[in-house]
C-alpha positions in Angstrom: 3.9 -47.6 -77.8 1.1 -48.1 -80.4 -1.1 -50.5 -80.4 -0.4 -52.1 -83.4 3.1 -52.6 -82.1 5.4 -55.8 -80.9 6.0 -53.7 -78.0 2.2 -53.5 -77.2 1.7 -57.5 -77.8 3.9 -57.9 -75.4 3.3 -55.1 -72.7 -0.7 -56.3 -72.7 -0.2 -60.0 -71.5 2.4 -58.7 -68.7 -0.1 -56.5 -67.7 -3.2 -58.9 -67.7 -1.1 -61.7 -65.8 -0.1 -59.2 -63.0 -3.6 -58.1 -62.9 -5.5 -61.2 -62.5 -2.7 -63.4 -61.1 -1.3 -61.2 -58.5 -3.5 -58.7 -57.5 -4.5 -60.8 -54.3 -8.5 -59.9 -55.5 -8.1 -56.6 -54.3 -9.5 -53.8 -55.6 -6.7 -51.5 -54.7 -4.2 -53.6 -55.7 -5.8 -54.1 -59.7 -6.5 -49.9 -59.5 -2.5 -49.6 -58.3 -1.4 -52.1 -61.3 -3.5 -50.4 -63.7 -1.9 -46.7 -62.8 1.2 -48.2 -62.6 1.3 -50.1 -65.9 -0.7 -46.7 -67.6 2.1 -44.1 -66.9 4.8 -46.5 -68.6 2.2 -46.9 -71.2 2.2 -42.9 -71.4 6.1 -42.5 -70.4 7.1 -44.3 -73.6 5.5 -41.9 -75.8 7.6 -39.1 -74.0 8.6 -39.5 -70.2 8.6 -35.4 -69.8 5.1 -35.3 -70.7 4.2 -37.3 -67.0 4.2 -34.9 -65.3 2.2 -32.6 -67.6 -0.7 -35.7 -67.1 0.4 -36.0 -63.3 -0.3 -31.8 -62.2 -3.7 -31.9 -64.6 -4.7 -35.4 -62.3 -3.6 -33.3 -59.3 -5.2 -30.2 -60.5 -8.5 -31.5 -61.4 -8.9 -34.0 -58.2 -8.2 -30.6 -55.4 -10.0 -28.2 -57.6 -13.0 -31.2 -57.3 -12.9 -31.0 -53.5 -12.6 -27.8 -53.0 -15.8 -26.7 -55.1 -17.8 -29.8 -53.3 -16.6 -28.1 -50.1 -17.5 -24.7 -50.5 -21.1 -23.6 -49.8 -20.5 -19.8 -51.0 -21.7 -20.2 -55.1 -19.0 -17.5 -55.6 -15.9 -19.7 -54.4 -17.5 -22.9 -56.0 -17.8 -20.8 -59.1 -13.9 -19.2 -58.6 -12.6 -23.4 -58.4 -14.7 -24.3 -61.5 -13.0 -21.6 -63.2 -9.5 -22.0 -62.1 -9.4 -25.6 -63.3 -11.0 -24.8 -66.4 -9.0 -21.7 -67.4 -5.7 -23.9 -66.6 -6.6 -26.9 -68.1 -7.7 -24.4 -71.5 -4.7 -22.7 -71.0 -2.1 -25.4 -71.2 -4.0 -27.3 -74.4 -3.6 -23.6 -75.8 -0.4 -23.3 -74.8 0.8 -26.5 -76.3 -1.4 -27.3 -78.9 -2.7 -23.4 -80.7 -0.2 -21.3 -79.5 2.2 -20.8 -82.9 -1.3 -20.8 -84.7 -2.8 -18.0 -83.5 1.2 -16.5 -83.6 1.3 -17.4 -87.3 -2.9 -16.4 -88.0 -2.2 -13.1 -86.1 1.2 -12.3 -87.9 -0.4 -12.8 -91.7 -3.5 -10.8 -90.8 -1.2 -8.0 -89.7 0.9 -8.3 -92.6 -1.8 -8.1 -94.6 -2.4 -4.4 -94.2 1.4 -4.2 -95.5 3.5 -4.4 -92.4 6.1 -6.7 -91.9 5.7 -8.6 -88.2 7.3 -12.1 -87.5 6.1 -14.2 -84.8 7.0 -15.2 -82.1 7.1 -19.5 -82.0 8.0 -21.4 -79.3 7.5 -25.0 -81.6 6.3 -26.9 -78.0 5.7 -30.5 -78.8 2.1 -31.3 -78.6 1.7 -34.3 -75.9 0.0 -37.3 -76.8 -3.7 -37.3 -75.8 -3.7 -33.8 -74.0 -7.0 -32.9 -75.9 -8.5 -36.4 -74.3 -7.5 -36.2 -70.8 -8.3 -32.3 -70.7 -11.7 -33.2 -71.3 -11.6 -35.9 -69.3 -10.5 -33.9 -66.1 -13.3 -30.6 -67.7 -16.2 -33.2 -67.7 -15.6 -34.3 -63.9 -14.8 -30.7 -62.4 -18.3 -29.9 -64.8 -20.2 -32.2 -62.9 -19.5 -31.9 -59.5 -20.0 -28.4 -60.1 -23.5 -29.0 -61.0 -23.9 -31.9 -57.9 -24.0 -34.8 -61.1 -21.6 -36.9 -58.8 -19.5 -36.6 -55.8 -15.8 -36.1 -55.6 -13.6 -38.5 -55.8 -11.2 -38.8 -52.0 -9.3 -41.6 -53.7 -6.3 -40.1 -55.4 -5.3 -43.2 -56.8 -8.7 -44.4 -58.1 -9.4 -40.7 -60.0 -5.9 -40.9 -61.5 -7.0 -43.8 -63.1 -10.1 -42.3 -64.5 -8.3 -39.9 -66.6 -4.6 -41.9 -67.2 -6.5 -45.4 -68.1 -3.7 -46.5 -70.2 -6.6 -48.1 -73.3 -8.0 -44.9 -73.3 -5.3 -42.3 -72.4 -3.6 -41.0 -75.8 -7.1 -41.1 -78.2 -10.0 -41.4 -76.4 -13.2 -42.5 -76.3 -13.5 -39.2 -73.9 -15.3 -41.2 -71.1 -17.0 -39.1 -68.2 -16.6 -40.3 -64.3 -20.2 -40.6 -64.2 -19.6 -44.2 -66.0 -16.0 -45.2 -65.6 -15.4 -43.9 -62.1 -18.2 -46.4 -60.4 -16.3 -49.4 -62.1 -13.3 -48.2 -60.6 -14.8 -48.4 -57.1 -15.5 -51.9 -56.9 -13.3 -55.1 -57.2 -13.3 -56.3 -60.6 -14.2 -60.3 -61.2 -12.8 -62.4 -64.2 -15.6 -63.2 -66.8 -14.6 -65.6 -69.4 -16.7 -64.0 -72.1 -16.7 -60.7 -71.8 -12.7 -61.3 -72.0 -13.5 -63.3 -74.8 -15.6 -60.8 -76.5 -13.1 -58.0 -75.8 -10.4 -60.2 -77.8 -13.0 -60.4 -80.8 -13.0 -56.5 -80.5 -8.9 -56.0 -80.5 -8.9 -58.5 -83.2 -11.2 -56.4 -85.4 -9.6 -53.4 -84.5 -6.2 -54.7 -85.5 -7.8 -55.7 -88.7 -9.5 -52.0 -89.3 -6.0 -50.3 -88.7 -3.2 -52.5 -90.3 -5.2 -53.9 -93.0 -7.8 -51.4 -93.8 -6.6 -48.2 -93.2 -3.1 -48.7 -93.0 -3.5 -49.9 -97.0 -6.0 -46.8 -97.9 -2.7 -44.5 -96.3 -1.0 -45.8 -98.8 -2.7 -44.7 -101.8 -4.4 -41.7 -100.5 -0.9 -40.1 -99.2 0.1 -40.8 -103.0 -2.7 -39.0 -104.8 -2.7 -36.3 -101.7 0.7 -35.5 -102.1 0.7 -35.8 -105.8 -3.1 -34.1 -106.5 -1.5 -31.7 -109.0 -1.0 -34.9 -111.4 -3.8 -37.0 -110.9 -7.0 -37.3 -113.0 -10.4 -36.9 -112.0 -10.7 -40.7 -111.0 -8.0 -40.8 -108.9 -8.6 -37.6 -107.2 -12.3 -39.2 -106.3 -10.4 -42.3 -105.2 -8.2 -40.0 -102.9 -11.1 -39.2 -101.3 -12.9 -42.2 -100.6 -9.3 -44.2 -99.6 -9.4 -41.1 -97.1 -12.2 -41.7 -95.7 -11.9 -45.5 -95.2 -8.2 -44.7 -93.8 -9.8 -42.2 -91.1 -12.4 -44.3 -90.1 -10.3 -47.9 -90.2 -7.5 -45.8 -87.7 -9.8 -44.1 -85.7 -12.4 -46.8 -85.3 -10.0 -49.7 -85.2 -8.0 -47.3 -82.5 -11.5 -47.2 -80.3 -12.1 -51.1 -81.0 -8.6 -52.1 -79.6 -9.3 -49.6 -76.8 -12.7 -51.3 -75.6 -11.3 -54.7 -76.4 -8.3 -54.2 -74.1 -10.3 -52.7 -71.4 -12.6 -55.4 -71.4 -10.1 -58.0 -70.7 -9.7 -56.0 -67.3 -13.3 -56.3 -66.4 -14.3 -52.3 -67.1 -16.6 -51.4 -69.9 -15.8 -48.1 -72.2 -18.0 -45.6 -73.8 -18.7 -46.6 -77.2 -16.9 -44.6 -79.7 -18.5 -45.6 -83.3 -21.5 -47.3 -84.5 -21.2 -47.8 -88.3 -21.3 -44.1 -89.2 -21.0 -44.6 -93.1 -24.1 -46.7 -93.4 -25.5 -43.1 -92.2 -28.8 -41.9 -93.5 -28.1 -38.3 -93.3 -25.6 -36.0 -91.4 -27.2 -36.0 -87.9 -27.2 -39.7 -87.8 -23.4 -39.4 -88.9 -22.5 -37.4 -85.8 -24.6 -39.5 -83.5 -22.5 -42.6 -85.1 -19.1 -40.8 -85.3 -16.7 -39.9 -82.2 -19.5 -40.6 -80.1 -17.5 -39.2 -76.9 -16.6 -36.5 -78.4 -20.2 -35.1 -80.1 -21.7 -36.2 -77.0 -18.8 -34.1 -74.7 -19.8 -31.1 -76.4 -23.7 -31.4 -76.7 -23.7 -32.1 -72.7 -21.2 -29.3 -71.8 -21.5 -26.9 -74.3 -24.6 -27.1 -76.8 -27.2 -27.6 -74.4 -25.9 -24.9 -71.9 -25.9 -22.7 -74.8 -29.5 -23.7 -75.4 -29.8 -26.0 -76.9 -32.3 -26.7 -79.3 -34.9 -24.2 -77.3 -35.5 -20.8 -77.9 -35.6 -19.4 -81.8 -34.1 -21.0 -84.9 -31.5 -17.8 -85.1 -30.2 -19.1 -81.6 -30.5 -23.1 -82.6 -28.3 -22.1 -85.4 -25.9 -20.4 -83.6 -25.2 -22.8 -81.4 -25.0 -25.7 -83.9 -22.5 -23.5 -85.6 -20.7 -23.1 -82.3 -20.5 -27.0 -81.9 -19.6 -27.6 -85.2 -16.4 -24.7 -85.7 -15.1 -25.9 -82.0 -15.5 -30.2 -83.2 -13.1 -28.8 -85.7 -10.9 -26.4 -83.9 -10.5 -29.5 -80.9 -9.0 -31.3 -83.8 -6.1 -29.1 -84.8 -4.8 -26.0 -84.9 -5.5 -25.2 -88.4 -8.0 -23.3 -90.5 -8.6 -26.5 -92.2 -9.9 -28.5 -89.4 -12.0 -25.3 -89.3 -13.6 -25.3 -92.6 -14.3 -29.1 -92.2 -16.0 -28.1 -88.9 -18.0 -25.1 -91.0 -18.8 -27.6 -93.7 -20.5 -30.2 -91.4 -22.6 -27.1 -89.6 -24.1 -26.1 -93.1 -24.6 -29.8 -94.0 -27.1 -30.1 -90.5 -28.6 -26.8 -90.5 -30.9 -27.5 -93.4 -32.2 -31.0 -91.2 -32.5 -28.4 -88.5 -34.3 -25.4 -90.2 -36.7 -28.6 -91.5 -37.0 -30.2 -88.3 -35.4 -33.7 -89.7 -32.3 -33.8 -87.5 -34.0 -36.4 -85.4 -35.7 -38.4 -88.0 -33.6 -41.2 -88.8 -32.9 -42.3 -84.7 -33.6 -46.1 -85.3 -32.6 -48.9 -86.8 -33.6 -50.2 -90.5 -33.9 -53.1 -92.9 -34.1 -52.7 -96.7 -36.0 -54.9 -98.9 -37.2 -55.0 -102.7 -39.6 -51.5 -102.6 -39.0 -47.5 -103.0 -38.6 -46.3 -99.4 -35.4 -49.1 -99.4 -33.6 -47.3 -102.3 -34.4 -43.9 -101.0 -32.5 -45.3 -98.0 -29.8 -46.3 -100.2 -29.9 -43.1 -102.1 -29.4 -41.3 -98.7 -26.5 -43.2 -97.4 -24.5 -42.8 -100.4 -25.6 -39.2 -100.8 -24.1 -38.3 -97.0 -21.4 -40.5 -97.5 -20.3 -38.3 -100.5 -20.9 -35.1 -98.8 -18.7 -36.5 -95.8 -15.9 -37.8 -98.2 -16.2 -34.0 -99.8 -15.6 -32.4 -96.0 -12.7 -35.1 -95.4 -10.4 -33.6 -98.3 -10.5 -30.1 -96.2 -9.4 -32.2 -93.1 -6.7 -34.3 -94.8 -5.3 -31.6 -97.0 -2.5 -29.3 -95.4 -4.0 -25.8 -96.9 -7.4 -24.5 -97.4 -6.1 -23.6 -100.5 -4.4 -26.9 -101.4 -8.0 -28.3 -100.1 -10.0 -25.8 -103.1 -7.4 -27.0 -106.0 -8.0 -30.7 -105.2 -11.6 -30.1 -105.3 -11.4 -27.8 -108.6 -9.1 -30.5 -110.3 -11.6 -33.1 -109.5 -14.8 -31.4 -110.9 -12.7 -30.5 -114.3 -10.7 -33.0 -115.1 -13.3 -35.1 -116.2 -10.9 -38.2 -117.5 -11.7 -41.5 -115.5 -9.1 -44.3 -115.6 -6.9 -46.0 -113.6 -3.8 -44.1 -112.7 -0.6 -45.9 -112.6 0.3 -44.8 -108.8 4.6 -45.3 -107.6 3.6 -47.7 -104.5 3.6 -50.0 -107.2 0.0 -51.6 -105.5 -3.0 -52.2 -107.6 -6.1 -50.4 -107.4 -8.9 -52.2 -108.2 -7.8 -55.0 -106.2 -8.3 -52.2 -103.4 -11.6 -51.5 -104.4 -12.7 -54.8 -104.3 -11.2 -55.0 -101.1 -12.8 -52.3 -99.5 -16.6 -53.4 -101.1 -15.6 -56.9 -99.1 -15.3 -55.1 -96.5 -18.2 -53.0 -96.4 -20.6 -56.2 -96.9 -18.6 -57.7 -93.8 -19.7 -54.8 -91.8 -22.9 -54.1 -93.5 -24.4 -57.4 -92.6 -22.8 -57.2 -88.7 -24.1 -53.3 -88.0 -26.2 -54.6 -85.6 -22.9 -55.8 -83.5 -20.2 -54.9 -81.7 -18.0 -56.6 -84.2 -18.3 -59.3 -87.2 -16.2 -62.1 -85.0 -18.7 -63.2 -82.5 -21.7 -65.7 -82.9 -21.5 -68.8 -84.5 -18.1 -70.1 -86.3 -16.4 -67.7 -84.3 -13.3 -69.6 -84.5 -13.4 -70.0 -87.7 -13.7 -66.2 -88.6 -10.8 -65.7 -85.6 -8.5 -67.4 -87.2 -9.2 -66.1 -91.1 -9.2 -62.5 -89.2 -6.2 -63.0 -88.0 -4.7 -64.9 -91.2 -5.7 -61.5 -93.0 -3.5 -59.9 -90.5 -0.5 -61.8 -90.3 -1.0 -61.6 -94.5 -2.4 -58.1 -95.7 -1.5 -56.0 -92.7 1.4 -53.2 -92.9 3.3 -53.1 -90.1 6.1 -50.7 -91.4 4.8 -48.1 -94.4 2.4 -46.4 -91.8 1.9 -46.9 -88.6 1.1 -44.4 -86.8 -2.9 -43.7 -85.8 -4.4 -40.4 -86.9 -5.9 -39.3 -83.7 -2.4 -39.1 -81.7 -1.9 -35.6 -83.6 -4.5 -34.1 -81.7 
């Protein structure tokens, strides 16, 4: 059940009118609808895969217990271990299995033996790498006495199978969702209308925005061999507007959704391609997930104390496991790579934390240096997003080669049939639209809100694709 589907329009008002309307104002009854109306949510995807979600729920809530429980450091230490090496070792099992078979066959191979591996072609379940890290974060922290455990089975499997947030994130931690789940929720007109705003813009990120850039970029992806050096730069940038209009426009709908039931999500983006270098990308991109891994592994590592040798090996070590969380291919790797060499320089300079606040450009030299420095990192990030999109390091190097040589710049004629500069102008539109709102939650809200409502959903009902490509990106991993 996506949810840019007629199936999710109609699943979402079912839900809200049982949950307001017949919950009797109880807290247990609203946690009880939510869990109820979250595992079909899940179940529709693949019904098998419930009781995958339902033994890491059960895993994760006992292991909890039992390491708040024990005094001994030793047994609290054996629990947090047992949940963590499961919980790895069914995301490795399911998700990076056949890759290592396959990466461990060719290197073999490659001193001129002939080996075949041995596949077992599992299919991956939807949003196992976001409720793993759900479950890894809460173990984490009551190892470390951050919270309590949770005694309420049915209020923790809620945490990690909250049905906005179950199959792509954001990653939220029980530190912030849990203590919303422990009270009884009131109705509040606004923040339900302000979620609405949210799924609105979200809808218009994925159907119309990156749902359009698919379109193209599949075409020149799939097709690099042929295309000229323009079109091979306009793969690019459609790919990046397509990543961040899914993945973003995914997150939007998410906190939207959730806000119609009264609880409040983790922000997941912040305008990351009005970035003024890479640092402030990754504190504006996935913020769950960079987050996740500077609290549970970077700064256990280290951190930024100690020497530069060990800062950089730990930024490395953040940066090759961002990309190795998002699939299970040396591609995702090299993207990871590329982003670590992109910071190090900030962090050999000590400039990884200079750009932290906000800005406003006017008519004078430190304005277009700002400007010079968005659309330099937004290059280097487009340049990083061919590795991720392409299927092949290799295919990844010859897109890159064709596109430095090439050197001819018009207009390819592509076989969607759809025009490109009409595209472009499209996408500057809406750039401005979100350049002049970065400072909130969405461009909707504030005055002539009904007005931009309805053209918003207008451009829907109008310019959205409902059929070519729907899926969202971030279900693969």
């Amino acid at each position: 059940m996506f949810f840019n589907s007629l199936n999710f329009a109609i699943f979402l008002p079912i839900v809200f009118i049982f949950y307001w309307f017949f919950s009797n104002n109880s807290k247990k009854n609203q946690n009880l609808i939510l869990i109820l109306a979250s595992y079909y949510f899940y179940s529709c995807w693949d019904w098998r895969f419930l009781f995958l979600l339902v033994f890491s729920t059960f895993l994760d809530y006992f292991t909890a217990i039992k390491i708040e429980e024990n005094e001994k450091k030793s047994m609290r230490k054996f629990w947090l271990w047992l949940s963590i090496s499961i919980n790895l070792g069914l995301l490795a099992v399911f998700k990076y299995y056949d890759f290592f078979a396959v990466s461990a066959t060719e290197f073999i191979n490659g001193f001129g033996f002939h080996v075949e591996p041995i596949l077992i072609k599992l299919i991956l379940p939807v949003g196992i790498s976001f409720y793993t890290f759900h479950g890894l974060s809460y173990i984490i922290d009551i190892y470390y006495g951050r919270i309590k455990s949770e005694r309420n089975f049915v209020d923790y499997s809620l945490f990690v199978s909250y049905f906005p947030l179950l199959v792509a994130g954001p990653i939220e931690r029980a530190t912030h969702l849990l203590p919303q789940l422990k009270v009884k929720r009131e109705f509040n007109f606004e923040k339900a209308k302000e979620g609405t705003y949210q799924i609105v813009w979200g809808l218009i990120k994925k159907v119309v925005i990156a749902d359009t850039c698919a379109l193209y970029a599949n075409e020149i992806f799939d097709n690099y061999s042929t295309m000229n050096s323009m079109s091979l730069i306009l793969g690019a940038v459609y790919f990046a507007f397509q990543i961040y209009g899914d993945f973003s426009g995914y997150s939007d709908i998410a906190l939207g959704t959730s806000k119609l039931f009264g609880i409040d999500l983790l922000k997941n983006f912040d305008y990351p391609y009005f970035s003024r270098d890479i640092a402030e990308f990754w504190r504006r991109w996935h913020i769950s997930l960079s987050s996740w891994f500077r609290d549970y592994v970077y700064i256990p590592l280290g951190g930024s104390k100690g020497s530069k040798l060990f800062q950089l090996r730990n930024v490395m070590v953040i940066f090759l496991l961002s990309g190795f969380w998002h699939g299970a291919n040396w591609t995702f790797i090299v993207w990871g790579f590329l982003n670590a060499v992109y910071f190090i320089p900030l962090l050999l300079l000590n400039k990884n934390r200079n750009n932290m606040g906000e800005f406003r450009l006017s008519f004078n030299l430190n304005s277009l240096k700002i400007i010079v420095n968005i659309i330099f990192t937004f290059v280097i990030t487009c340049l990083a997003w061919i590795f991720f999109r392409a299927n092949t390091i290799h295919q990844a190097l010859d897109y890159i080669y064709r596109m430095l040589t090439n050197q001819t710049f018009s207009f390819q004629y592509l076989h969607i049939g759809r025009n490109v500069e009409k595209l472009i102008v499209f996408l500057l539109i809406f750039t401005l639209i979100e350049w002049n709102n970065r400072n909130k939650i969405e461009p909707i809200s504030g005055k002539y809100s009904w007005l931009k409502l309805s053209l918003a959903i207008t451009a829907i009902l109008t310019l959205g694709i409902f059929s070519d490509n729907k899926n969202f990106i971030y279900f693969q991993f």
